[in-house]
MILUMDO-8159 format. One record per residue (C-alpha): residue number from 1; x, y, z. Coordinates in nm, 2 decimals, padded with zeros to 4 digits. Example, Ala and Ser with C-alpha at 12.3 -4.5 7.8 and 13.67 -1.06 7.14 Angstrom:
! residues 2
<num->1 xx->01.23 yy->-00.45 zz->00.78>
<num->2 xx->01.37 yy->-00.11 zz->00.71>
//
This chain:
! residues 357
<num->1 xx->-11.78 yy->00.08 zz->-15.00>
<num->2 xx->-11.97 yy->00.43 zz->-14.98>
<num->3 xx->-11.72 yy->00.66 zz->-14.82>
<num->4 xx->-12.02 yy->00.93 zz->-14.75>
<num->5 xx->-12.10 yy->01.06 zz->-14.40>
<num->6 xx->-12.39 yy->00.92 zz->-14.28>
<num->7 xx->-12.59 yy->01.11 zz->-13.99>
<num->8 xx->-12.71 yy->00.91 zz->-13.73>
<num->9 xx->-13.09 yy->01.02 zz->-13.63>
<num->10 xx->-13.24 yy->00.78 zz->-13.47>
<num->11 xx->-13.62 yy->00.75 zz->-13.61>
<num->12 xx->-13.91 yy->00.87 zz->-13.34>
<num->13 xx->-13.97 yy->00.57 zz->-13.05>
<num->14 xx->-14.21 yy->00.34 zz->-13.18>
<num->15 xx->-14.26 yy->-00.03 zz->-13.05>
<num->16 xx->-14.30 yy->-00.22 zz->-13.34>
<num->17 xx->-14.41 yy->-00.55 zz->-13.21>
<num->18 xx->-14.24 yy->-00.81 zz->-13.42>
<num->19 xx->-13.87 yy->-00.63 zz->-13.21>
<num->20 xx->-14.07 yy->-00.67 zz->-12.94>
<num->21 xx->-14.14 yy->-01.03 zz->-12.97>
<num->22 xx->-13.75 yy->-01.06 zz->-13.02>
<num->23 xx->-13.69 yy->-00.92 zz->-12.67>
<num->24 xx->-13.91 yy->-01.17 zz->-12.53>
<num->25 xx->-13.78 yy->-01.44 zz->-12.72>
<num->26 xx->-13.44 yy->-01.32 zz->-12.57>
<num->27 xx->-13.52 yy->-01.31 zz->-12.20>
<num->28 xx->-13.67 yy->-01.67 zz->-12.25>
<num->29 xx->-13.39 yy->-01.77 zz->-12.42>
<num->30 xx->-13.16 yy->-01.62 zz->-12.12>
<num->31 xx->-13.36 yy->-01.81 zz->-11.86>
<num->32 xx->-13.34 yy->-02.18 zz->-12.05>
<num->33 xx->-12.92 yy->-02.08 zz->-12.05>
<num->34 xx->-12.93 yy->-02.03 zz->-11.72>
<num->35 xx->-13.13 yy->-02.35 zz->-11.66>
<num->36 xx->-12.89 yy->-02.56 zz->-11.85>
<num->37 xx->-12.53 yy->-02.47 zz->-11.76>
<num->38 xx->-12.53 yy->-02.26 zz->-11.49>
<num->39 xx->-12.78 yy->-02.48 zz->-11.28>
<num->40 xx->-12.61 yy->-02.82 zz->-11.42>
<num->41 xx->-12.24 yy->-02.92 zz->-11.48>
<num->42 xx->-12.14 yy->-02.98 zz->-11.84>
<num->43 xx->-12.14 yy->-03.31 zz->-11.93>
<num->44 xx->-11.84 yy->-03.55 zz->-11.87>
<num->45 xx->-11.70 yy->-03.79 zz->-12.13>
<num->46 xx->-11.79 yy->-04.07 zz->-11.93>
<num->47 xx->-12.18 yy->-03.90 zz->-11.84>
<num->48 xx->-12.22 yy->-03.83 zz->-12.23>
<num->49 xx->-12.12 yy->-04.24 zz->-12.29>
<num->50 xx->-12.36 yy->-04.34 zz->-12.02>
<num->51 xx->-12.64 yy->-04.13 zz->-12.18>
<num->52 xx->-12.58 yy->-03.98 zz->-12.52>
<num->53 xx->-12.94 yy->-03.90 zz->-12.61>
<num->54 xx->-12.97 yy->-03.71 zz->-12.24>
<num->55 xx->-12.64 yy->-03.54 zz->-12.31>
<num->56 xx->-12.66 yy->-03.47 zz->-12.67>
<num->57 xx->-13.03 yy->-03.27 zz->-12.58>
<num->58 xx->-12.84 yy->-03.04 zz->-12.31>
<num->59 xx->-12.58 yy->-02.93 zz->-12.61>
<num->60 xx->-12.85 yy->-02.84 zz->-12.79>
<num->61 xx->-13.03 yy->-02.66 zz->-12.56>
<num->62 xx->-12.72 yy->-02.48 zz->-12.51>
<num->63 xx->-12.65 yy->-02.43 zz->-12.89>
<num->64 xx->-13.01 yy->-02.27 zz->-12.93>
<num->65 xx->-13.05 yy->-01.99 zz->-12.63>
<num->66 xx->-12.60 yy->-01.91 zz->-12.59>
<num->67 xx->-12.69 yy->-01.60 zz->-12.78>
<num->68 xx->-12.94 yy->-01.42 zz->-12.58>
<num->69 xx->-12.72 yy->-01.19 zz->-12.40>
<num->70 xx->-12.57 yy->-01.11 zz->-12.77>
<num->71 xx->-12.91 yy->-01.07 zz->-12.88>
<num->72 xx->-13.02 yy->-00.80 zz->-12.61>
<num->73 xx->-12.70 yy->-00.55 zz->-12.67>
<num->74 xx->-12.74 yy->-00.61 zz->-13.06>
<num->75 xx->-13.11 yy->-00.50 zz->-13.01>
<num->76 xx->-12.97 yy->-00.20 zz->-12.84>
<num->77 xx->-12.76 yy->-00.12 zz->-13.11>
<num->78 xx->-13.03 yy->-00.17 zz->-13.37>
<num->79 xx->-13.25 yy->00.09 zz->-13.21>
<num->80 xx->-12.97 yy->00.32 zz->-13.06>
<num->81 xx->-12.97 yy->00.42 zz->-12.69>
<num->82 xx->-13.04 yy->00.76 zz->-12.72>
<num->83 xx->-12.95 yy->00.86 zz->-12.35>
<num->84 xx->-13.15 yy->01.05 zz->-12.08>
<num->85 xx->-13.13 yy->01.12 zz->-11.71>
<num->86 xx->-13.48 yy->00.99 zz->-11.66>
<num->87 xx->-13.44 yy->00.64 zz->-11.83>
<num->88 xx->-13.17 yy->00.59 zz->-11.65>
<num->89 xx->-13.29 yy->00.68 zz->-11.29>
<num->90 xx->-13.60 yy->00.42 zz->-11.38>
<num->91 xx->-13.33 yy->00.12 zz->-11.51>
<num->92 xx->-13.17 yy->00.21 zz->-11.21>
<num->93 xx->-13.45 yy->00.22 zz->-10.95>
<num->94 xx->-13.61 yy->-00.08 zz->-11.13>
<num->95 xx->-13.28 yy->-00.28 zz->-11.00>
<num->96 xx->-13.31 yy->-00.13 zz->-10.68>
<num->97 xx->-13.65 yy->-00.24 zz->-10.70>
<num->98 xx->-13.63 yy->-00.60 zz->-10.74>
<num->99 xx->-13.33 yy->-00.59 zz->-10.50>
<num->100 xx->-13.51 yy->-00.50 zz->-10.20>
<num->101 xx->-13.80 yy->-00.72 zz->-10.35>
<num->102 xx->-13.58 yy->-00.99 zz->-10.32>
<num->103 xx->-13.46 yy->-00.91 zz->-09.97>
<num->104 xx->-13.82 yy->-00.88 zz->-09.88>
<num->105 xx->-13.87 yy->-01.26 zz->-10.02>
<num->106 xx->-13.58 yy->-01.40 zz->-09.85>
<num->107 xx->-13.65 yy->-01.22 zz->-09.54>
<num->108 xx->-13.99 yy->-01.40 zz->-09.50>
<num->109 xx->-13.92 yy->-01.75 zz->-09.69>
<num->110 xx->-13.55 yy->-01.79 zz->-09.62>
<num->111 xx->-13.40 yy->-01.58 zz->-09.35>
<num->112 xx->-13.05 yy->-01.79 zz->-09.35>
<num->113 xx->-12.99 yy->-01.69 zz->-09.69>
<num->114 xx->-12.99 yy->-01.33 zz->-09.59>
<num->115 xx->-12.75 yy->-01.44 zz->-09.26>
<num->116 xx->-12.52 yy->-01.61 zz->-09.53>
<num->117 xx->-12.53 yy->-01.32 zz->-09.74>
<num->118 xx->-12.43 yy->-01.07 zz->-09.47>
<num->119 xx->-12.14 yy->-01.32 zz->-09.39>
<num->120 xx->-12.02 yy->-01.34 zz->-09.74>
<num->121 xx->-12.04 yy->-00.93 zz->-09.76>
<num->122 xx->-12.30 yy->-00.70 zz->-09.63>
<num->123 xx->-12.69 yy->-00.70 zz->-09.78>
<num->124 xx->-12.60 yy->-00.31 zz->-09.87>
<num->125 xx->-12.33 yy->-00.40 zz->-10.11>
<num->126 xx->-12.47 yy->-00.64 zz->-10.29>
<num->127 xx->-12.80 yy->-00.45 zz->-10.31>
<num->128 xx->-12.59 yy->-00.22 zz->-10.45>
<num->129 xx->-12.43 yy->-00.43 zz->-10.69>
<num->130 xx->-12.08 yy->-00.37 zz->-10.55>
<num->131 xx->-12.00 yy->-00.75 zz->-10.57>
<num->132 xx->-11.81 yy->-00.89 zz->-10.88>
<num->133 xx->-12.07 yy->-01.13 zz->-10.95>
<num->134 xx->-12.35 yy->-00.89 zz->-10.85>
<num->135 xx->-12.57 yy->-00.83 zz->-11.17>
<num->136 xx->-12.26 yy->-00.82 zz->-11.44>
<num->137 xx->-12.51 yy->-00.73 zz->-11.72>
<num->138 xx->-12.65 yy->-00.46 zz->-11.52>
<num->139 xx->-12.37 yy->-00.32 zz->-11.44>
<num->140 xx->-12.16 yy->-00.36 zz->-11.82>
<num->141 xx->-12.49 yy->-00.23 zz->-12.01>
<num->142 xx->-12.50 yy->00.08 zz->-11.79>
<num->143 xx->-12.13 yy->00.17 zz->-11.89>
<num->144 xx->-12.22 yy->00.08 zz->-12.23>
<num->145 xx->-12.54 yy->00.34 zz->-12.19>
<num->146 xx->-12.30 yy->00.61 zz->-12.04>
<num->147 xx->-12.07 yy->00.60 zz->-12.32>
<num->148 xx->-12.33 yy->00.54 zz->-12.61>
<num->149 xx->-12.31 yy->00.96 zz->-12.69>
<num->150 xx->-11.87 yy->00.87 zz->-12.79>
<num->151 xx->-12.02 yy->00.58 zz->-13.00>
<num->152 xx->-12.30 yy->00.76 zz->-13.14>
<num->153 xx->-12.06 yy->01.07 zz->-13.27>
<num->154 xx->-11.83 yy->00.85 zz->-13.43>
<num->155 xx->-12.09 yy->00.64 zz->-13.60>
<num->156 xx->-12.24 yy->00.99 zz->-13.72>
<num->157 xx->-11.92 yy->01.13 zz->-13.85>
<num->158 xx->-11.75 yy->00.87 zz->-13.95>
<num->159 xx->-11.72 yy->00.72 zz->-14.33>
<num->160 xx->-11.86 yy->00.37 zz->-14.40>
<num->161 xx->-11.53 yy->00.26 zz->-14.47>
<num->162 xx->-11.39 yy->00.42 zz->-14.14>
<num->163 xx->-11.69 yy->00.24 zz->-13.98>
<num->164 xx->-11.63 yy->-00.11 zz->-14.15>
<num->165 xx->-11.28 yy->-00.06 zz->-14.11>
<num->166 xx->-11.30 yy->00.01 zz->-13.71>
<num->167 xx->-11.53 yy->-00.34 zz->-13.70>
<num->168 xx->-11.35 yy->-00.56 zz->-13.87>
<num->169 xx->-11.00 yy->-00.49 zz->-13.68>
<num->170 xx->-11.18 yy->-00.51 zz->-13.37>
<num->171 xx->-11.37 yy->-00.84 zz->-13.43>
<num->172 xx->-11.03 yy->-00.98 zz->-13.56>
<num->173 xx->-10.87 yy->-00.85 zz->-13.21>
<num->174 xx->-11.15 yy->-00.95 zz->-13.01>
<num->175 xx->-11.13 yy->-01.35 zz->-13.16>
<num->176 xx->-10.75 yy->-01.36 zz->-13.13>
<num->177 xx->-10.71 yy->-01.20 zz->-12.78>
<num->178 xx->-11.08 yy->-01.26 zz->-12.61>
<num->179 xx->-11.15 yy->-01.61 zz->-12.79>
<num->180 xx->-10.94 yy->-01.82 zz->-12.98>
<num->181 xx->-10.63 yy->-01.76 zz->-12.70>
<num->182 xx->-10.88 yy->-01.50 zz->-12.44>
<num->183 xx->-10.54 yy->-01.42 zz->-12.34>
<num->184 xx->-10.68 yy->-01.03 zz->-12.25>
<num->185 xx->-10.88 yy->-01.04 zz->-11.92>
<num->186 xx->-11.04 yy->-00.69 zz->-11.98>
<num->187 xx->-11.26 yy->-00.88 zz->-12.27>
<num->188 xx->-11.37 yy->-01.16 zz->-12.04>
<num->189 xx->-11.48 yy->-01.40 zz->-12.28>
<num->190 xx->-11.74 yy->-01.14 zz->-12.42>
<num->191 xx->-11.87 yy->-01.04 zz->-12.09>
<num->192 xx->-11.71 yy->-00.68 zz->-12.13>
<num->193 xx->-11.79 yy->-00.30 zz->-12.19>
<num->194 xx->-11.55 yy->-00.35 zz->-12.52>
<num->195 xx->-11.75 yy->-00.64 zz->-12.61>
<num->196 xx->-12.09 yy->-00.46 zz->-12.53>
<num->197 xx->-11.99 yy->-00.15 zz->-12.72>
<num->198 xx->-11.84 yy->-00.36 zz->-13.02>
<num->199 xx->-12.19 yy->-00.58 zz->-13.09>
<num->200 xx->-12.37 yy->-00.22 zz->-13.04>
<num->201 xx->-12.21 yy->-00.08 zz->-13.29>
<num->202 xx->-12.23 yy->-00.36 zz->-13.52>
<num->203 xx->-12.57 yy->-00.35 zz->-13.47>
<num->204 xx->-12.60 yy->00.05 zz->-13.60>
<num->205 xx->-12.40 yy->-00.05 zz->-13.88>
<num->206 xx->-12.64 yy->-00.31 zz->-13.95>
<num->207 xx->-12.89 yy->-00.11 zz->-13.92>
<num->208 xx->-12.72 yy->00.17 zz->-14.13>
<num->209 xx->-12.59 yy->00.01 zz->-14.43>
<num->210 xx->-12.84 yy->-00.29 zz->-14.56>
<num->211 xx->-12.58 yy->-00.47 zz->-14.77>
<num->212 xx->-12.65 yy->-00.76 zz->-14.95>
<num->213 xx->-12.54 yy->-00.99 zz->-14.70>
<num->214 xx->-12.83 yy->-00.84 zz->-14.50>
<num->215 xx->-13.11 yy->-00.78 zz->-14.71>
<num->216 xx->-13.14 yy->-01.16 zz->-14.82>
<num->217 xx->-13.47 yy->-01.38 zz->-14.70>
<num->218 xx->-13.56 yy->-01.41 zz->-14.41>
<num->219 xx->-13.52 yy->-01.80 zz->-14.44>
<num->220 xx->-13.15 yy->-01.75 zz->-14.53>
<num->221 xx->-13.10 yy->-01.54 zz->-14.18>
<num->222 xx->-13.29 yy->-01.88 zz->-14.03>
<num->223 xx->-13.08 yy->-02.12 zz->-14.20>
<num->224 xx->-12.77 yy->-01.96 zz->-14.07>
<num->225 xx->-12.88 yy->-01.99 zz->-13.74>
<num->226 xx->-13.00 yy->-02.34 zz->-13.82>
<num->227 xx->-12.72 yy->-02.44 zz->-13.92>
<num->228 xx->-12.51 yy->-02.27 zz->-13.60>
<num->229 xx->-12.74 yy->-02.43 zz->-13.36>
<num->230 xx->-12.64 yy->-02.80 zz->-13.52>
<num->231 xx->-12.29 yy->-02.75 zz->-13.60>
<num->232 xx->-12.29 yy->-02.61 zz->-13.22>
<num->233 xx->-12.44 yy->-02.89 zz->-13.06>
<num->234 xx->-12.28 yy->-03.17 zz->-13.26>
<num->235 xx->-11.92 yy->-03.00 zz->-13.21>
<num->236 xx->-11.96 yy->-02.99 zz->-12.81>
<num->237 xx->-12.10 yy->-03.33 zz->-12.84>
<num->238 xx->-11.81 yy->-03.47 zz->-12.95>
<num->239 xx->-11.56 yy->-03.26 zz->-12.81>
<num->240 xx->-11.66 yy->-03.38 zz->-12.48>
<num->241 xx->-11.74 yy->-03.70 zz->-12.58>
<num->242 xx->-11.34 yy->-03.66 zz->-12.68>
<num->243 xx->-11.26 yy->-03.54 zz->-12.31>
<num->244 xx->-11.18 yy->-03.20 zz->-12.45>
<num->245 xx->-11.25 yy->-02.87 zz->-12.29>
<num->246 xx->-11.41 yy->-02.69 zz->-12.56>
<num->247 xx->-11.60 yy->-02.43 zz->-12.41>
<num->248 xx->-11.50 yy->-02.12 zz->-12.58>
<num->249 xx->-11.78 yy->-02.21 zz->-12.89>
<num->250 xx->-12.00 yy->-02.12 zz->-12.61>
<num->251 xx->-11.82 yy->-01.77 zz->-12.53>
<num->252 xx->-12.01 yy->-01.43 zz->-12.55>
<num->253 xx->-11.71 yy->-01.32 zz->-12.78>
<num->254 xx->-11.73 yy->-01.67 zz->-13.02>
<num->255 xx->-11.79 yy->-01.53 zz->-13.36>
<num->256 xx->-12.02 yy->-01.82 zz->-13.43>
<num->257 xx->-12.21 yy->-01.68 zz->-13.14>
<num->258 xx->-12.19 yy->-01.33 zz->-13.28>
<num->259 xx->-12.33 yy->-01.44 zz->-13.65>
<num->260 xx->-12.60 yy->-01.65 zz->-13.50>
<num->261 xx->-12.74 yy->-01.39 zz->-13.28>
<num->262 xx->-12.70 yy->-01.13 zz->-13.60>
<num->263 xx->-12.89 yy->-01.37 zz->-13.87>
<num->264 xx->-13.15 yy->-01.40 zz->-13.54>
<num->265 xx->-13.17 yy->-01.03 zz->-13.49>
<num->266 xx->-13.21 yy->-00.98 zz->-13.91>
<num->267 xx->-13.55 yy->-01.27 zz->-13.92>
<num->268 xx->-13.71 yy->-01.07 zz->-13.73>
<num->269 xx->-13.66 yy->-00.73 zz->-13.84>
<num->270 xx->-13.81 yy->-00.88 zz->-14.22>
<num->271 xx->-14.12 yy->-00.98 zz->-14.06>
<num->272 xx->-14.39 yy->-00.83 zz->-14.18>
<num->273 xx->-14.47 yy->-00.56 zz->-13.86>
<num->274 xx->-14.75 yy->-00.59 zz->-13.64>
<num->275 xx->-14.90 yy->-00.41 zz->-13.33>
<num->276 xx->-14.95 yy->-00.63 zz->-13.06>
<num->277 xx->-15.07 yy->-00.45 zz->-12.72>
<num->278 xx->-15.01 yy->-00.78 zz->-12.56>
<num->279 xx->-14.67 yy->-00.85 zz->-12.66>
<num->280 xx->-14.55 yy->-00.45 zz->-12.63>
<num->281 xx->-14.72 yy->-00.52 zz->-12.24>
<num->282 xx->-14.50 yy->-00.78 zz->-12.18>
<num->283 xx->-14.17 yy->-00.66 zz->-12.30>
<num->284 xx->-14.18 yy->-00.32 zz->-12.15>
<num->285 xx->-14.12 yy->-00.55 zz->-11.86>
<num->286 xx->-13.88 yy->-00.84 zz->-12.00>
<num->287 xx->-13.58 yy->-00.74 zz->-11.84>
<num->288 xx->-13.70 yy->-00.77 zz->-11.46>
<num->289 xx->-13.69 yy->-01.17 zz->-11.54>
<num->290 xx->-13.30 yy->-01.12 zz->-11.55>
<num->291 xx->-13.38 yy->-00.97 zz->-11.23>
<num->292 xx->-13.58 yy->-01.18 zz->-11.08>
<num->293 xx->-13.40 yy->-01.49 zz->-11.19>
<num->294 xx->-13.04 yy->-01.39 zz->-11.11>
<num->295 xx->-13.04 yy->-01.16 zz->-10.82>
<num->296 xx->-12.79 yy->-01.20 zz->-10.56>
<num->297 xx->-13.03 yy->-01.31 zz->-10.30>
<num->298 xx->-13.29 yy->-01.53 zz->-10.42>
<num->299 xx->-13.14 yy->-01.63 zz->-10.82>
<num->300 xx->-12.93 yy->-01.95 zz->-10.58>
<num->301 xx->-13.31 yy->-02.09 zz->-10.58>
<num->302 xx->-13.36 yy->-02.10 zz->-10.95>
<num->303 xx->-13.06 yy->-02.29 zz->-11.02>
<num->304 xx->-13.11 yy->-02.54 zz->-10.66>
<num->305 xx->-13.43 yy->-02.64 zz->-10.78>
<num->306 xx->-13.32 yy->-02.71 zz->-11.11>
<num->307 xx->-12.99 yy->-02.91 zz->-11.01>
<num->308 xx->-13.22 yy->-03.10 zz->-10.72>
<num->309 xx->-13.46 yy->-03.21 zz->-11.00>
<num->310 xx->-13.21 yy->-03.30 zz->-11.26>
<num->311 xx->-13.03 yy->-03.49 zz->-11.00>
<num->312 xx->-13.33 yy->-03.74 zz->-10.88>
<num->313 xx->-13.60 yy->-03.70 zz->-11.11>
<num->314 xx->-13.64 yy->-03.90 zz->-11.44>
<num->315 xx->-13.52 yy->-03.67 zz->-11.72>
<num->316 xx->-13.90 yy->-03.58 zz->-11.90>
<num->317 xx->-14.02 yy->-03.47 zz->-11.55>
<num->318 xx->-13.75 yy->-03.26 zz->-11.49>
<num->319 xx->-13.80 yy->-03.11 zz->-11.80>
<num->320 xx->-14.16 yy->-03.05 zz->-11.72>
<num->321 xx->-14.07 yy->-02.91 zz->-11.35>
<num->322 xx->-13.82 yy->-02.68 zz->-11.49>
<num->323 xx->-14.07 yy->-02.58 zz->-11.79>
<num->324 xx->-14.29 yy->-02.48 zz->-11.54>
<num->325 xx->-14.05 yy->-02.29 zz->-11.35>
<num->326 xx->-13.91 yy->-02.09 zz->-11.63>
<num->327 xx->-14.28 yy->-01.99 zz->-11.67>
<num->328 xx->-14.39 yy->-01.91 zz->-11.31>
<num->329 xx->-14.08 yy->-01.67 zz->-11.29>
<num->330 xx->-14.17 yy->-01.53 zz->-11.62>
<num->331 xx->-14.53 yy->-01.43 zz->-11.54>
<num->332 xx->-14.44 yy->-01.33 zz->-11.20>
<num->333 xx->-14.15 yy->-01.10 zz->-11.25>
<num->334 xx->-14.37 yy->-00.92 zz->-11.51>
<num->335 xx->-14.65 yy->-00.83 zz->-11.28>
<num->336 xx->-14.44 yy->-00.74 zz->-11.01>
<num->337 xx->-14.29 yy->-00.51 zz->-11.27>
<num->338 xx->-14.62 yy->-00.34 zz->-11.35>
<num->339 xx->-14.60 yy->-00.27 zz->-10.98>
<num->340 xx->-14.28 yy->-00.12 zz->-11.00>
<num->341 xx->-14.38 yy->00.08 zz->-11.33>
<num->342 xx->-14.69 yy->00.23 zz->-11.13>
<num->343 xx->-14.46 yy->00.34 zz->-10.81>
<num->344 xx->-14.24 yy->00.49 zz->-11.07>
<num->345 xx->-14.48 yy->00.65 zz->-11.25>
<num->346 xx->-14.63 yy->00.83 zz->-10.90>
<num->347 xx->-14.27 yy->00.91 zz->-10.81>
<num->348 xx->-14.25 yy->01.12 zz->-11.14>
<num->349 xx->-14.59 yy->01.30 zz->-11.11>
<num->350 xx->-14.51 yy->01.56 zz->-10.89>
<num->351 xx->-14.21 yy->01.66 zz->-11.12>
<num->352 xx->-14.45 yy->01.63 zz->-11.43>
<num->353 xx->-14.66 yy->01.89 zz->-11.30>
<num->354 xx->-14.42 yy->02.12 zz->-11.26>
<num->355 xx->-14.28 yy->02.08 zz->-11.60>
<num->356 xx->-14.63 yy->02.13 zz->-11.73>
<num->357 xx->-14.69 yy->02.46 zz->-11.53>
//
């Protein structure tokens, strides 16, 4: 390995649309994971028996979107968060946004869900996000953002080696402790500032040294992920086919999960770039989906609905209800975001002018 320093500069901003796509691709993928198990129970021996064909298509669909949280913190770490006061205020106020958006939505649709909510613990706190459960990612990537100046000065002063060095002992701790045994309850399975700060920097190194391993075809990078997505979905299949538990190949911290969502992330950055105003639209607001989707207040719906249909609808018209769905929250949550971008944008004029005097 090259021992040399390497500097990290992060290259000027630029939205280079085939990354962009990528961030779409991930929120979609993030909503069909949520529609399959979150909203529905994992098959049961005795369910997948009944109806293998039914069963064997909801490991798949599992198999294929598992990695999309991977894929949003390894995109992070591609780029680099290079942190400022002022894209922090607007992640922050774009929670806060589609927080009291949501309140607003239950308050007028569904005003026993906000009675419920108050009994479970106060609207404020979980507006907040002071609940456990209350926007995890939110909360993880915004420690992961505070600390991103420690992780950038070590990946700028440290030696290739150090850096390859620091990954591989940490991946080896992280499948031992968080995976194989996830004996350690600070890693949660992946869903953890280490785990966060870990597929960031693997990310930079990625980015940083274009091995071999990284700079083959595009079609090898799909293959590996074609070939995750079967083993995946045939393993589950028969695990719980076998009454086995099983679901650690579908943890945040599963290096199959990891390897997928790298080779996924790697496709698309040897695409040939493009400049799409549509697509750099859209993902400027991609993340208010999450929001939308799995607030506190109104995300219960997303997975009711689903659930309801799965449960007394014939499976292709569930499919096409939750389609649909997935869809009409899509579209929505980004043009309620462009209103939430404008608002922002007027907050920030007064204090643009006065810079400017």
């Amino acid at each position: 390995m090259d021992s040399r320093k390497t500097d990290i500069q992060p290259a000027k901003k630029m939205r280079q649309s085939n990354m962009e796509l990528l961030r779409i691709i991930a929120m979609f993928l993030v909503m069909v994971v949520h529609a399959n198990f979150r909203a529905l129970p994992v098959p049961t021996a005795m369910e997948i028996n009944a109806a293998p064909m039914s069963k064997f298509l909801m490991f798949f669909t599992e198999a294929i979107s598992v990695i999309a949280v991977d894929l949003f913190i390894l995109l992070s770490g591609w780029f680099g968060i290079r942190p400022k006061a002022k894209r922090l205020g607007e992640l922050l106020f774009q929670v806060l946004f589609f927080g009291v958006f949501a309140i607003g939505v239950c308050a007028i649709f569904a005003p026993g869900r906000l009675a419920t909510t108050q009994a479970d613990g106060s609207v404020l706190s979980r507006l907040l996000m002071l609940g456990e459960n209350d926007y995890w990612f939110v909360k993880t990537y915004v420690a992961l953002y505070l600390i991103s100046p420690v992780l950038n000065a070590f990946i700028a002063h440290a030696t290739q080696r150090q850096f390859a060095s620091l990954l591989i002992v940490y991946f080896v701790f992280q499948s031992i402790f968080g995976w194989m045994f996830n004996s350690t309850r600070w890693l949660a399975a992946g869903y953890s500032l280490p785990s966060f700060a870990a597929l960031y920097m693997l990310a930079r190194y990625m980015r940083l040294y274009p091995i071999k391993l990284w700079q083959r075809s595009k079609w090898f990078d799909a293959a590996v992920y074609g070939g995750y997505v079967v083993f995946l979905t045939v393993a589950m299949f028969f695990i719980k086919k076998a009454g086995l538990r099983g679901g650690a190949l579908y943890f945040y911290s599963c290096p199959l999960v990891i390897i997928a969502a790298m080779h996924f992330v790697l496709f698309f950055t040897k695409l040939k770039p493009f400049s799409s105003k549509i697509i750099n639209w859209i993902a400027v607001s991609a993340f208010a989906i999450y929001l939308t989707h799995s607030s506190s207040f109104i995300g219960i719906y997303y997975d009711k609905w689903i659930l309801g249909w799965f449960n007394t609808e014939p499976r292709f018209t569930f499919i096409i209800y939750t389609a649909a769905l997935i869809v009409a929250v899509f579209v929505a949550s980004i043009l309620i975001d462009k209103v939430r971008l404008a608002l922002w944008n007027l907050m920030l004029r007064p204090f643009e002018n006065k810079e400017n005097k």
